[in-house]
C-alpha positions in Angstrom: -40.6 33.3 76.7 -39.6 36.0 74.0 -37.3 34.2 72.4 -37.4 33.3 68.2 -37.5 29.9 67.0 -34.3 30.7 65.0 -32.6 30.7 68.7 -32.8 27.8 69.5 -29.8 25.9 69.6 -27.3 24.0 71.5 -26.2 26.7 73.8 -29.3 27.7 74.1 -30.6 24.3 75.2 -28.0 24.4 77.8 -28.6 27.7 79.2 -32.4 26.8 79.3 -31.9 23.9 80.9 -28.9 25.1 83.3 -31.3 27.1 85.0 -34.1 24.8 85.1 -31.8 22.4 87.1 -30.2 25.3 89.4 -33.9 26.3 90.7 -35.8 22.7 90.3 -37.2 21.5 94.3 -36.0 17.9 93.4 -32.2 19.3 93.2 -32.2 19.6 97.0 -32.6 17.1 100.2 -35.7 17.4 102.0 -34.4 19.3 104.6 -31.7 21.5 102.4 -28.8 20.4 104.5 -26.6 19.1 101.4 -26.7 22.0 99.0 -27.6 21.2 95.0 -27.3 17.8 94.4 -26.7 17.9 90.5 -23.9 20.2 88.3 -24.8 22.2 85.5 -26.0 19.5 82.3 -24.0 18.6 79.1 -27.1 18.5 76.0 -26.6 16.5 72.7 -29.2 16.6 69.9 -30.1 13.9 67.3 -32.0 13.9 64.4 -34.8 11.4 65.2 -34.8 9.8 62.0 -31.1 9.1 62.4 -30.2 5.0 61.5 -28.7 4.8 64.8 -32.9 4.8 66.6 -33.3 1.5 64.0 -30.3 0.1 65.1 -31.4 0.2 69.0 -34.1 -2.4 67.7 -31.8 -4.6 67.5 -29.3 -3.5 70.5 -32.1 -3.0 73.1 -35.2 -4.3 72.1 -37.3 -4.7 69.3 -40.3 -2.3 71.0 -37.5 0.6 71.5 -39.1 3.8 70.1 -39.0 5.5 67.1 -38.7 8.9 68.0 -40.4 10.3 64.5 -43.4 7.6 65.3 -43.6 8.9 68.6 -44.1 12.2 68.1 -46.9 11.4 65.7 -48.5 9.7 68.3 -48.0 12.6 70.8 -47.8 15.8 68.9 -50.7 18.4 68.7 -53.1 17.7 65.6 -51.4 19.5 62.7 -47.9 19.7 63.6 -45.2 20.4 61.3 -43.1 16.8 61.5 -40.8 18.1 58.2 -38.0 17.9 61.2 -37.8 15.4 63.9 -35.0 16.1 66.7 -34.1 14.5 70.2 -32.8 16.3 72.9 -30.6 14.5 75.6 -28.7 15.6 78.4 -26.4 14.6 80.9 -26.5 15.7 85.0 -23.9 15.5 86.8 -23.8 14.4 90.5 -22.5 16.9 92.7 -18.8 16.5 94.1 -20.0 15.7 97.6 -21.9 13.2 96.7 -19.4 11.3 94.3 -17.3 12.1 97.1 -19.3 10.1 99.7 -19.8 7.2 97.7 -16.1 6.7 96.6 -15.9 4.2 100.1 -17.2 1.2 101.5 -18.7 -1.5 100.3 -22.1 -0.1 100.5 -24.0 3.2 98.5 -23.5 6.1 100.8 -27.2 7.4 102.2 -26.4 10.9 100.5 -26.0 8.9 97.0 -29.2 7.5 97.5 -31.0 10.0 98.2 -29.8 11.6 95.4 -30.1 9.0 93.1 -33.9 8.7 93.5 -34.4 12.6 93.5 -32.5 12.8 90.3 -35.1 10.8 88.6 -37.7 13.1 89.6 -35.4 15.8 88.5 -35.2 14.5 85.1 -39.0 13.9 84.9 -39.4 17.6 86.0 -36.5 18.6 83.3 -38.3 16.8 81.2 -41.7 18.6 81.8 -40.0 22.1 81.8 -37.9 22.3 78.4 -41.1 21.2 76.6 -42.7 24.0 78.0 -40.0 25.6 76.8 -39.8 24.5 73.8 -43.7 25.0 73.2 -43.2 28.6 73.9 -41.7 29.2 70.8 -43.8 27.0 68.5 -42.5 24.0 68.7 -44.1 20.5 69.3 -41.9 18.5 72.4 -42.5 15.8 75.2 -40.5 13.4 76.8 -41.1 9.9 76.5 -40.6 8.7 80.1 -43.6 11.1 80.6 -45.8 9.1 78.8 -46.9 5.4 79.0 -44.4 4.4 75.8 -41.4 4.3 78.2 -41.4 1.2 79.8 -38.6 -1.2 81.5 -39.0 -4.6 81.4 -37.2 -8.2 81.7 -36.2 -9.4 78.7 -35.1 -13.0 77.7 -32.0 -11.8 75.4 -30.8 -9.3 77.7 -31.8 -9.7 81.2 -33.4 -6.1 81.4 -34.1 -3.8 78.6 -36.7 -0.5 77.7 -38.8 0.6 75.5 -36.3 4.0 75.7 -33.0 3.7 76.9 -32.1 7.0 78.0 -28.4 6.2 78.2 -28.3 4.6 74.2 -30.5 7.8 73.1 -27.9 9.9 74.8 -25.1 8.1 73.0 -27.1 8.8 70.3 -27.0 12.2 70.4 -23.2 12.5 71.2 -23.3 12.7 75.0 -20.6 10.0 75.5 -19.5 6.3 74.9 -20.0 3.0 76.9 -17.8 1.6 79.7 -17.0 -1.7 80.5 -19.6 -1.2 83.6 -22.2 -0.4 80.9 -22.4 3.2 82.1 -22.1 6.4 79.6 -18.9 8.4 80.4 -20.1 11.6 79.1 -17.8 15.0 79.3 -19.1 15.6 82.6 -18.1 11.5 83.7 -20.0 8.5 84.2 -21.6 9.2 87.5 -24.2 11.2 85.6 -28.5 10.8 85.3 -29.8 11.0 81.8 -33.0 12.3 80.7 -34.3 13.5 77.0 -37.1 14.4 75.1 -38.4 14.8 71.5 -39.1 18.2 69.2 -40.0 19.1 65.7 -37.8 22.0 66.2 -35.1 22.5 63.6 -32.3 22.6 66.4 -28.7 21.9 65.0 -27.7 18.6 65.6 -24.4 17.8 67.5 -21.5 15.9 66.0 -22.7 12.5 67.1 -20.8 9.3 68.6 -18.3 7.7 65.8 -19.4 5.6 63.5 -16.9 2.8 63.8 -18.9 1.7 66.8 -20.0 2.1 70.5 -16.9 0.5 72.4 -15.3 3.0 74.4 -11.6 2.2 75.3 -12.1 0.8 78.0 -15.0 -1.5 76.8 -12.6 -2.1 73.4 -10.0 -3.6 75.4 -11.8 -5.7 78.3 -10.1 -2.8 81.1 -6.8 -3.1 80.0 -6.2 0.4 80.5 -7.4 0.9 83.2 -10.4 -1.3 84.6 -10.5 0.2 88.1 -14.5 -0.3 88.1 -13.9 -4.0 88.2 -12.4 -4.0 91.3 -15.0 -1.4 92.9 -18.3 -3.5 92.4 -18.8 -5.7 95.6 -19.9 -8.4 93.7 -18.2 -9.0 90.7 -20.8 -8.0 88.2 -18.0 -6.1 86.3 -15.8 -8.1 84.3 -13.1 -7.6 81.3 -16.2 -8.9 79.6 -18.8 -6.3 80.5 -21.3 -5.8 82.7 -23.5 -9.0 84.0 -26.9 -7.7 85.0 -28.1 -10.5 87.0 -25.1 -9.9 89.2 -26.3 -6.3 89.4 -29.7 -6.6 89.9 -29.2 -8.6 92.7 -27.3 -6.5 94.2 -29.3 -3.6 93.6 -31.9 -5.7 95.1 -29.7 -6.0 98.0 -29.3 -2.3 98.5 -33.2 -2.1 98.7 -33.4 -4.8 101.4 -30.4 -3.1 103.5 -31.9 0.5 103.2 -35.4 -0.6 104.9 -33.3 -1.5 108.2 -30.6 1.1 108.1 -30.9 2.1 111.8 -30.7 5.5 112.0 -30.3 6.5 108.1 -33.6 4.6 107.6 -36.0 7.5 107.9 -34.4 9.5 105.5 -33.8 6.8 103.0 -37.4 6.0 102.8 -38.5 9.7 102.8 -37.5 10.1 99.0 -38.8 9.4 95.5 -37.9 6.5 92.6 -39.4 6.9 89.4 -41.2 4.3 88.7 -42.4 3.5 84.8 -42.4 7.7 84.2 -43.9 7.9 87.6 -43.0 9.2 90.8 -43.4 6.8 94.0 -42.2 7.4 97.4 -39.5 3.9 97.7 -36.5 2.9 99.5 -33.4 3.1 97.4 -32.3 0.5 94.7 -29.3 1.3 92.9 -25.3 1.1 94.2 -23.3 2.9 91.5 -19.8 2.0 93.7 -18.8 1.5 90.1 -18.9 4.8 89.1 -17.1 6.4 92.1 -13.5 6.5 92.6 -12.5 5.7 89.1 -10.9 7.8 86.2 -14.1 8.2 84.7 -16.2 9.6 87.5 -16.0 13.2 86.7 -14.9 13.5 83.8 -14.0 11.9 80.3 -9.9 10.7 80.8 -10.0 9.4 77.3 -10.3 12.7 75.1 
């Protein structure tokens, strides 16, 4: 890739990875029948030595990742570490399958199939923008492709990670919290998040504010609007937030459907889930009803 080092910025990013997503295998059904199955991306960049990474300590876990520590750990002997940056993004699910998940009281098939393949897709993003980023002399990896990225139970907060993809995308000024504990990026909630680490100088983006994470909708327990209350099946969205028992077992109930879904079941099974950084053929196990057929879906209603 002929492209200087100097180049590298935010539109750049986007274009790069734009492209990566419009050509990537994992973007499509098995059999091709549903067209692309995730938009163009949003990107935010951090600086990795931002006090918001120190913070997540604290907010997630204590293990979250440094991102300056983890490029030590990862980066070719003799790197340049002067700059430290992480690069997030944000893709989109496409309108047919927001479309087709906006009913019931169960994830459409089509969501789920395309839930599981977007975590491949992000892996894959993942593997390709470091390429790209190595191409013009830069150090980069992502951390769900290494063993550092790990999910876990934790006693403080039912489930954490060593790297939360959606607080490092906050991070890097990709969106703010909902009261369903999603990220409603520019491009909506109904999004899958994905990031990596440089020592590439790229300009950093504005950021989230300061004053805090609560979107306005978290701020005021739903009061102005709190449609995704009503749209989870089993009331683990609340004017108080998101209980992740609640949804885990009903994500865990999606699983146990999919495996005897009559006709459906061949397809749903014939898909991957990444799995600690690793891709596994599973059965679905996410919902996302949430998400769909709210004011947030596509798009950010509060800026």
């Amino acid at each position: 890739m002929n492209v200087a080092r100097a180049a590298v910025d935010g539109p750049w990013l986007e274009r790069t990875l734009a492209e990566i997503i419009r050509d990537a295998a994992e973007n499509r059904s098995p059999d091709g029948a549903d067209g692309p199955l995730f938009g163009p991306p949003a990107v935010g960049v951090v600086d990795g030595d931002d006090p918001l990474f120190e913070a997540f300590a604290e907010a997630v876990d204590s293990r979250h990742l440094r991102p300056r520590a983890f490029l030590e750990r990862h980066a070719p002997r003799g790197s340049d570490l002067t700059c430290v940056r992480v690069v997030a993004w944000a893709l989109p699910y496409a309108e047919n399958i927001r479309r087709s998940n906006r009913r019931g009281d169960w994830p459409s098939s089509l969501y789920s199939l395309a839930r599981n393949l977007g975590g491949a897709l992000c892996l894959e993003a993942g593997r390709r923008m470091a390429r790209a980023l190595e191409a013009v002399g830069g150090a980069a990896l992502s951390p769900a492709l290494t063993g550092d990225a790990d999910a876990f139970r934790s006693p403080t907060t039912v489930f954490s990670s060593t790297w939360s993809e959606r607080h490092v995308a906050y991070a890097a000024g990709l969106g703010v919290f909902g009261l369903n504990g999603g990220l409603i990026t520019r491009l909506g909630i109904h999004v899958r998040l994905g990031s990596l680490v440089t020592n590439l100088p790229v300009p950093c983006a504005a950021g989230p504010p300061r004053g805090g994470h609560r979107a306005p909708c978290l701020a005021d327990g739903g009061a102005s609007c709190g449609l995704c209350i009503g749209r989870c099946p089993v009331g683990a969205v609340s004017r108080d937030g998101l209980d992740k028992a609640k949804c885990n077992g009903r994500r865990k109930a999606v699983q146990s459907r999919a495996q005897t879904a009559g006709p459906d079941s061949g397809r749903l099974l014939a898909h991957r889930q990444i799995v600690n950084g690793r891709p596994a053929w599973r059965v679905p196990l996410g919902c996302a009803l949430c998400q769909c057929g709210v004011p947030c879906e596509g798009s950010n209603p509060f800026v």
